[in-house]
C-alpha positions in Angstrom: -31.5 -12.8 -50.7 -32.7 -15.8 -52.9 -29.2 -17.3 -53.2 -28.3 -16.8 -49.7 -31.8 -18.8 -48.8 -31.1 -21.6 -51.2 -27.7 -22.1 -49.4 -29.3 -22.2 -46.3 -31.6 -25.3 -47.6 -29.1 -27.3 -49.4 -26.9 -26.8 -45.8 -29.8 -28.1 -44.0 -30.6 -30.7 -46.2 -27.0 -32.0 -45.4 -26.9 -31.4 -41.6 -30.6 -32.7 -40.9 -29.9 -36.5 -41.7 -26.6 -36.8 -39.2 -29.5 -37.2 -36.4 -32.5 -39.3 -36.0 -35.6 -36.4 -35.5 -38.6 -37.3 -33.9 -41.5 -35.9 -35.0 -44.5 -36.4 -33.1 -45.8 -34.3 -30.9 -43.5 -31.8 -28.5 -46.1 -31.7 -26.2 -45.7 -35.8 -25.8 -45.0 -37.3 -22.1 -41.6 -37.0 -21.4 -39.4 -40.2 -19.3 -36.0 -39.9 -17.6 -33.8 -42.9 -19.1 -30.9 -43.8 -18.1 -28.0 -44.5 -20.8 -24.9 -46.3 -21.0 -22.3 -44.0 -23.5 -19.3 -43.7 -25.7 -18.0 -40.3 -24.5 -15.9 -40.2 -27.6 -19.3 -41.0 -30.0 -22.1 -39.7 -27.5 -23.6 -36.0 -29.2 -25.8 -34.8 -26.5 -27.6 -32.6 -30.0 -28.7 -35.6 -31.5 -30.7 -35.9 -28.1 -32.1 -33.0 -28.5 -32.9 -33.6 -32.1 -35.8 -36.2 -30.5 -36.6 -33.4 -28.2 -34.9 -35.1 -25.5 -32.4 -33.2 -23.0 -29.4 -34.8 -21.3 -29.8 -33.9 -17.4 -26.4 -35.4 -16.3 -23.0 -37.0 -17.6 -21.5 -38.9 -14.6 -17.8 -38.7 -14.2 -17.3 -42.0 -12.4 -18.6 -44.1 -15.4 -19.7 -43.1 -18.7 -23.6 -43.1 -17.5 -26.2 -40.1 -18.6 -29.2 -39.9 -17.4 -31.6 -38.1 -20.1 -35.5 -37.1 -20.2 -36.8 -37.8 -23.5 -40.3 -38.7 -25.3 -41.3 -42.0 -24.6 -41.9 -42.8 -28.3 -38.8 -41.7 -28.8 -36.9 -44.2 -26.6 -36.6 -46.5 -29.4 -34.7 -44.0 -31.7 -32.5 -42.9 -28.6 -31.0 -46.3 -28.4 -29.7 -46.5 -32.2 -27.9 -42.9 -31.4 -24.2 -43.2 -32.0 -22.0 -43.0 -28.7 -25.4 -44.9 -27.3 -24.3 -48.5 -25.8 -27.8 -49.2 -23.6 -30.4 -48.0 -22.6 -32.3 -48.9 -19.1 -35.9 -48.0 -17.4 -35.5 -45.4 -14.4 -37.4 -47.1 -10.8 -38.3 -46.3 -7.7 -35.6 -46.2 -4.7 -36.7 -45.7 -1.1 -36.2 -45.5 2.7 -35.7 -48.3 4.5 -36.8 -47.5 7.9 -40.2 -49.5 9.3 -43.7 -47.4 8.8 -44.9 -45.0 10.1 -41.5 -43.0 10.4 -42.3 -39.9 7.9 -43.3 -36.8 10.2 -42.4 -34.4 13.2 -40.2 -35.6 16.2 -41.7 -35.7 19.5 -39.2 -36.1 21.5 -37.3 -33.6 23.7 -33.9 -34.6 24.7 -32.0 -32.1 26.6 -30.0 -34.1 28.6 -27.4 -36.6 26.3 -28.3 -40.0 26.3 -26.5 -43.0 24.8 -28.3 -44.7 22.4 -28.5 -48.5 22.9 -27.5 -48.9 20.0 -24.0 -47.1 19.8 -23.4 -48.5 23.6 -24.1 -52.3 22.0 -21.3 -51.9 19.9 -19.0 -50.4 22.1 -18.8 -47.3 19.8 -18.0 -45.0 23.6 -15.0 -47.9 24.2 -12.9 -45.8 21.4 -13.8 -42.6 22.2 -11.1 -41.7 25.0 -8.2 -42.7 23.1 -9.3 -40.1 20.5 -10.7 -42.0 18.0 -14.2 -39.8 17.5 -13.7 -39.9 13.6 -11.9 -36.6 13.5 -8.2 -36.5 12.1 -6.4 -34.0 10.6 -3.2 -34.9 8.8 -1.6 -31.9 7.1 -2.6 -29.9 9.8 -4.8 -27.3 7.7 -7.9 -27.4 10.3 -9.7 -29.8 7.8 -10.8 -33.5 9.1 -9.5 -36.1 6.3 -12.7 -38.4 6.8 -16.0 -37.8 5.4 -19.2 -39.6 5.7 -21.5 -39.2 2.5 -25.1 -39.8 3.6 -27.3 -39.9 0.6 -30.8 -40.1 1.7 -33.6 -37.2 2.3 -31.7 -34.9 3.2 -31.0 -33.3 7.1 -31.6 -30.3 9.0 -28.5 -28.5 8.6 -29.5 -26.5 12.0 -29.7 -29.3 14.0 -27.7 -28.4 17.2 -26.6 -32.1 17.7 -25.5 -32.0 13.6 -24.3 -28.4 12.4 -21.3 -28.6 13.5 -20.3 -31.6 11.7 -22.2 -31.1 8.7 -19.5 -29.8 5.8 -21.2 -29.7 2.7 -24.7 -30.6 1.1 -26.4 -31.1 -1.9 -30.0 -31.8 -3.2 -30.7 -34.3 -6.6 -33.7 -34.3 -6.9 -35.4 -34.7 -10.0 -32.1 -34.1 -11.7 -32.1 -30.6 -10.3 -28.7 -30.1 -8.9 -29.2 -27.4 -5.9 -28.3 -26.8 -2.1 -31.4 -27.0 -1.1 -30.8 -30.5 1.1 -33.2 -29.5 3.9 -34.8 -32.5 5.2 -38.1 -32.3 5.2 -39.3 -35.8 6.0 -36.8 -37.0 9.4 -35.1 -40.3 7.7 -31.9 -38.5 6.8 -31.8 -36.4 9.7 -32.3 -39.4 12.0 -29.8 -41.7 9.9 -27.3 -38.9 10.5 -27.5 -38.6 13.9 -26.6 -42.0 14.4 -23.7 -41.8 12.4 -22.0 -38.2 13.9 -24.5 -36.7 16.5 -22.1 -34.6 18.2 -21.1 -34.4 22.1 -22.1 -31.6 23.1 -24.3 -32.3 26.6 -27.9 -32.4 24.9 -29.7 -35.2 23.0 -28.0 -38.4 22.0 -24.0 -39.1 20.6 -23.2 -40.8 17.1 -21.3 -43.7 16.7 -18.5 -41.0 15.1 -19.4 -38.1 16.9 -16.2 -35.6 15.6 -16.6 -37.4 11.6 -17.6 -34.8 8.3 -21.0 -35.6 7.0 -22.0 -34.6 3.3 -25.4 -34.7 3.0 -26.7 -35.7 -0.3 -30.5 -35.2 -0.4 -32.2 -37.7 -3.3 -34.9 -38.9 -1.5 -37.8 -36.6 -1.5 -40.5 -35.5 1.4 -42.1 -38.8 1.1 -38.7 -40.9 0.9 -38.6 -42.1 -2.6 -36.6 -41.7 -5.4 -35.3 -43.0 -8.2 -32.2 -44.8 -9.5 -31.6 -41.9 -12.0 -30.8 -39.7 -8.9 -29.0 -42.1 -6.6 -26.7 -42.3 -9.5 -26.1 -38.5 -9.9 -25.9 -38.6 -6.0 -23.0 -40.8 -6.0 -21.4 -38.8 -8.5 -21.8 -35.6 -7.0 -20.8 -37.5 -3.5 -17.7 -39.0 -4.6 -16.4 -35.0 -6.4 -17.4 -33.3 -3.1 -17.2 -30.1 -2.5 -14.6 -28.9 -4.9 -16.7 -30.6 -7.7 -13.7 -33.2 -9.1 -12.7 -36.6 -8.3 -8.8 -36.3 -8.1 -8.1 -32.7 -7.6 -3.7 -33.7 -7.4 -4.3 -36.0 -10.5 -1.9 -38.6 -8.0 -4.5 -41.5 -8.4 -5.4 -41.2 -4.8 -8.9 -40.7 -3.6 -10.2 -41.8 -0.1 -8.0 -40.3 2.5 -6.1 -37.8 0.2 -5.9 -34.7 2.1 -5.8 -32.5 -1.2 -8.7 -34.5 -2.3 -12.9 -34.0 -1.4 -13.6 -37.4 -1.8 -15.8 -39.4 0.8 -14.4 -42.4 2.7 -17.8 -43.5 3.4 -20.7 -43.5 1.9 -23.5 -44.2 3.5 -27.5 -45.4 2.1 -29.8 -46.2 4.4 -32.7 -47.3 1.1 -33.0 -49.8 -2.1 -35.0 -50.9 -4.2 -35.4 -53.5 -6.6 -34.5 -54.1 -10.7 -31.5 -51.8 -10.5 -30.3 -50.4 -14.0 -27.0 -51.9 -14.7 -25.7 -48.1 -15.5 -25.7 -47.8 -11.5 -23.7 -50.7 -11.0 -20.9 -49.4 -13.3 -21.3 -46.1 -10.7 -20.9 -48.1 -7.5 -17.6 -50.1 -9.0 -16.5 -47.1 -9.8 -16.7 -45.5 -6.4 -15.6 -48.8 -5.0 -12.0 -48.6 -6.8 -11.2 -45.4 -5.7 -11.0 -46.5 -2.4 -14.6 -45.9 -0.9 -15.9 -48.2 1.4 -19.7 -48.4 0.5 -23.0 -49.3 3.4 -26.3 -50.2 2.3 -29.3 -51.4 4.2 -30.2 -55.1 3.4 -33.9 -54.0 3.5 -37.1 -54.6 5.5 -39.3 -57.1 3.5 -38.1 -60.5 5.5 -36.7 -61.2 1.4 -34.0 -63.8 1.3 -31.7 -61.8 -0.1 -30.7 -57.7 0.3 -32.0 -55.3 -1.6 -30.2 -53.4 -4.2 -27.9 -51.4 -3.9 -27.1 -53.9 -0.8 -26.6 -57.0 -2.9 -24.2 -55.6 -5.0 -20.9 -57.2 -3.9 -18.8 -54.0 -3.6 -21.5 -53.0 -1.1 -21.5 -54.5 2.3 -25.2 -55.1 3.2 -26.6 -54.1 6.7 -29.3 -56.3 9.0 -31.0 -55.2 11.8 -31.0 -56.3 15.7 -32.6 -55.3 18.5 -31.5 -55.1 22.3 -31.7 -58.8 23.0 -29.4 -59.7 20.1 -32.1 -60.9 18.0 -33.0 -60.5 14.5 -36.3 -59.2 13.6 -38.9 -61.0 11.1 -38.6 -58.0 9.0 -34.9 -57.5 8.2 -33.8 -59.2 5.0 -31.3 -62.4 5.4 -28.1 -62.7 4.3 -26.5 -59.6 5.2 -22.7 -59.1 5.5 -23.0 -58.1 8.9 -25.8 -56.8 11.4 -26.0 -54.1 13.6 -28.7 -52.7 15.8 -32.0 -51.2 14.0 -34.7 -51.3 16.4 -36.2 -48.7 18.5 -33.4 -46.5 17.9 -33.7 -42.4 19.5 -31.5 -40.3 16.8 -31.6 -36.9 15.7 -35.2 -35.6 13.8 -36.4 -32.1 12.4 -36.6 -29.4 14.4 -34.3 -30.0 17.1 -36.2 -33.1 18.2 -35.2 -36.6 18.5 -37.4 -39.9 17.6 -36.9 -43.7 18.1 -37.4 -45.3 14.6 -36.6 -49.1 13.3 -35.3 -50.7 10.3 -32.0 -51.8 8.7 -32.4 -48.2 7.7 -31.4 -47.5 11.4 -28.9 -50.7 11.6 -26.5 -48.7 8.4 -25.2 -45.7 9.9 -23.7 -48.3 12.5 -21.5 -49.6 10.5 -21.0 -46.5 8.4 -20.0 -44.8 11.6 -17.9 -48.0 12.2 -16.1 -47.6 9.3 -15.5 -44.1 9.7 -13.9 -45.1 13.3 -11.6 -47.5 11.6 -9.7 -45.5 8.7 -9.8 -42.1 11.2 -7.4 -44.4 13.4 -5.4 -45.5 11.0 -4.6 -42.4 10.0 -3.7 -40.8 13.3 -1.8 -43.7 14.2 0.3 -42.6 10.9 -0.8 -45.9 8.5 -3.1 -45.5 5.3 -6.5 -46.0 4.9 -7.2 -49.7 4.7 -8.8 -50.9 1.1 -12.6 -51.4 1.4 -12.1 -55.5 0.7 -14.7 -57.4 -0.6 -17.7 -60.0 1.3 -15.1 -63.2 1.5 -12.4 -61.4 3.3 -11.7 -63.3 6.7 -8.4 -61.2 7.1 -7.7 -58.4 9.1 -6.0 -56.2 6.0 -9.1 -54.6 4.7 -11.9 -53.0 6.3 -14.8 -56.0 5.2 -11.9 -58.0 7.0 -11.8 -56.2 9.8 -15.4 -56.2 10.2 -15.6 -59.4 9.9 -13.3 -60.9 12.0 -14.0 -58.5 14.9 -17.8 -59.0 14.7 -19.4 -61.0 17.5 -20.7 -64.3 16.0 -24.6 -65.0 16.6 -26.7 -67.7 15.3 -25.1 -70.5 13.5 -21.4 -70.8 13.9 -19.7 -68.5 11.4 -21.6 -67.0 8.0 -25.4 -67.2 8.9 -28.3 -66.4 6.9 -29.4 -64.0 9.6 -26.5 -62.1 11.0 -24.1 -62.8 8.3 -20.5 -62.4 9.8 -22.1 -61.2 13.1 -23.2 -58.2 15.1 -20.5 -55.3 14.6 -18.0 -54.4 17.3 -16.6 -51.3 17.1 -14.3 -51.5 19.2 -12.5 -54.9 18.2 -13.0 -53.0 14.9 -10.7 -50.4 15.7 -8.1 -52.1 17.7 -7.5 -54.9 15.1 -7.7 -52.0 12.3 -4.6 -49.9 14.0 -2.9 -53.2 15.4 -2.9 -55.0 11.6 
């Protein structure tokens, strides 16, 4: 018994210093970090060694995010396999106050929101292009919409149908429970694929998949930590892998689950770098990526807006004009103002904010690569914010967008006030 106890301590004494080990107290406040890795180096025991625990390994970029002692931070960024470390924030909706609540609003009759008639969303629809394609044949549509945001309610009569698959984030707890209990994602939804079906309003898409990825909370905030895990989860899907054929192909790859769209109607600001490395990531597979520009009156979009792989989203309203309130220099501008959509509980409110202006454009984009595809041509590459050609989908958005303000590029409207329907004609014609 001695011996075998005296091996035990001279193995200990040899395993013990391969890990930093904190050692105050286990009881300590814990923080959620988020960490830039060396997959080949990162040990997710040495974490634990500080009494830390890694919530989430991204597959898009090597990203974790991991809860750890806040004294401990310090020794958690000296780990081998650890490249950076960054402060988690705060992330939130970006529609105008007071939004959070119960709809009031019965809608039994369908109406056509101003908004989707403005950008001639209903021009598109008789020729078939309602965001639903199917190109194999196997009774599943090929384009997705991923809107991360609070959530939606999944029983929605203008939504169920078109709703495919959902997840919740929150907290780093990975779960279906991605009921919407605050109205922002439901309503941010609706404008994107309300379905037509005789009662309450019509989305810009009204046939497209949604994937609903809840990582805002009741109150709608979060934080980057989740947006990033969102993003990841978003871009695997349903079947939980990025490229299920290994053939290098993402968006529009019928044996993948991959989004075409992703949709965010919130920001923030101070974004950790880690998320960045997410949204490039997303942005090279092929994913054409919305954001909301924000509602401060800033000079510049919020993040994740003013990344450049993201095309940033101002707000309108009916008379074509910008409001005080929506950040300048967007990429384009859409309308955001007053805007009836989808809420909890069957109901339907009008709510404002480039928040409300996003799922325009999402829908938009939606529109676009579901055309190309029936019309028997491959998805068109996402682009990037200089593109004045008709060969990507930023292209295509911005030559087809009605020019307002100055004369080309303004602070204001960007590249102008979408038009779907230009949109999807120069998209298929191209």
């Amino acid at each position: 018994m001695g011996t075998k106890i005296a091996a035990i301590a001279i193995a200990l004494i040899f395993i013990l210093p391969l890990f930093p080990v904190y050692t105050g107290s286990a009881a300590g406040a814990s923080t959620v970090v988020i960490a830039k890795i060396n997959p080949e180096e990162f040990n997710p025991k040495a974490v634990e060694a500080l009494q830390g625990k890694v919530i989430y390994v991204a597959d898009l970029a090597p990203v974790a995010i991991i809860s750890i002692p806040g004294k401990a931070v310090g020794l958690l960024s000296k780990l081998p396999g650890v490249v950076s470390v960054s402060e988690d924030g705060v992330v939130q909706a970006m529609a105008k106050p007071p939004w959070a609540g119960g709809g009031n609003k019965s809608q039994p009759a369908e109406v056509l929101p101003w908004g989707v008639d403005y950008i001639d969303a209903e021009l598109v629809w008789p020729d078939g292009v309602t965001g639903w394609v199917d190109v194999n044949g196997d009774g599943d549509g090929e384009i997705e919409v991923a809107v991360i945001d609070t959530g939606v309610d999944k029983d929605h009569p203008d939504l169920a149908g078109n709703i495919v698959w959902g997840i919740s984030v929150l907290n780093g707890r990975i779960s279906s429970n991605y009921q919407d209990r605050n109205g922002h994602g439901t309503h941010v939804t609706g404008t994107v694929a309300a379905i037509d079906n005789d009662i309450g309003v019509i989305g810009v898409a009204h046939s497209v998949e949604i994937y609903a990825v809840k990582a805002l909370g009741n109150g709608g905030y979060g934080s980057w930590s989740d947006l990033i895990i969102a993003i990841d989860l978003a871009v695997k899907g349903p079947d939980g892998v990025i490229d299920a054929d290994g053939d290098g192909v993402v968006a529009g790859d019928p044996d993948d689950d991959a989004p075409e769209v992703i949709s965010m109607s919130l920001g923030g600001s101070s974004p950790p770098p880690e998320l960045h490395d997410v949204i490039k990531a997303a942005y090279n597979l092929g994913i054409t990526i919305v954001a909301a520009a924000g509602n401060d009156g800033a000079d510049s979009p919020s993040y994740p807006a003013a990344y450049p792989e993201v095309i940033a989203v101002g707000a309108i309203d009916e008379n074509g004009n910008v409001p005080s309130w929506s950040n300048r220099n967007p990429e384009v501008a859409a309308p955001g103002v007053n805007i009836l959509s989808t809420y909890p509980d069957d109901t339907y409110e009008e709510l404002s904010g480039t928040s409300m202006a996003t799922p325009h454009v999402s829908g938009t984009v939606a529109l676009i690569q579901a055309a190309r595809l029936a019309a028997g041509l491959p998805l068109l590459p996402p682009g990037s914010e200089s593109d004045t050609t008709p060969d990507t989908v930023r292209g295509v958005l911005h030559t087809t967008a009605t020019d307002a303000g100055d004369p080309g590029y303004d602070s204001l409207y960007g590249y102008g006030i979408i038009d779907a329907y230009d949109a999807v004609q120069t998209a298929v014609s191209s």
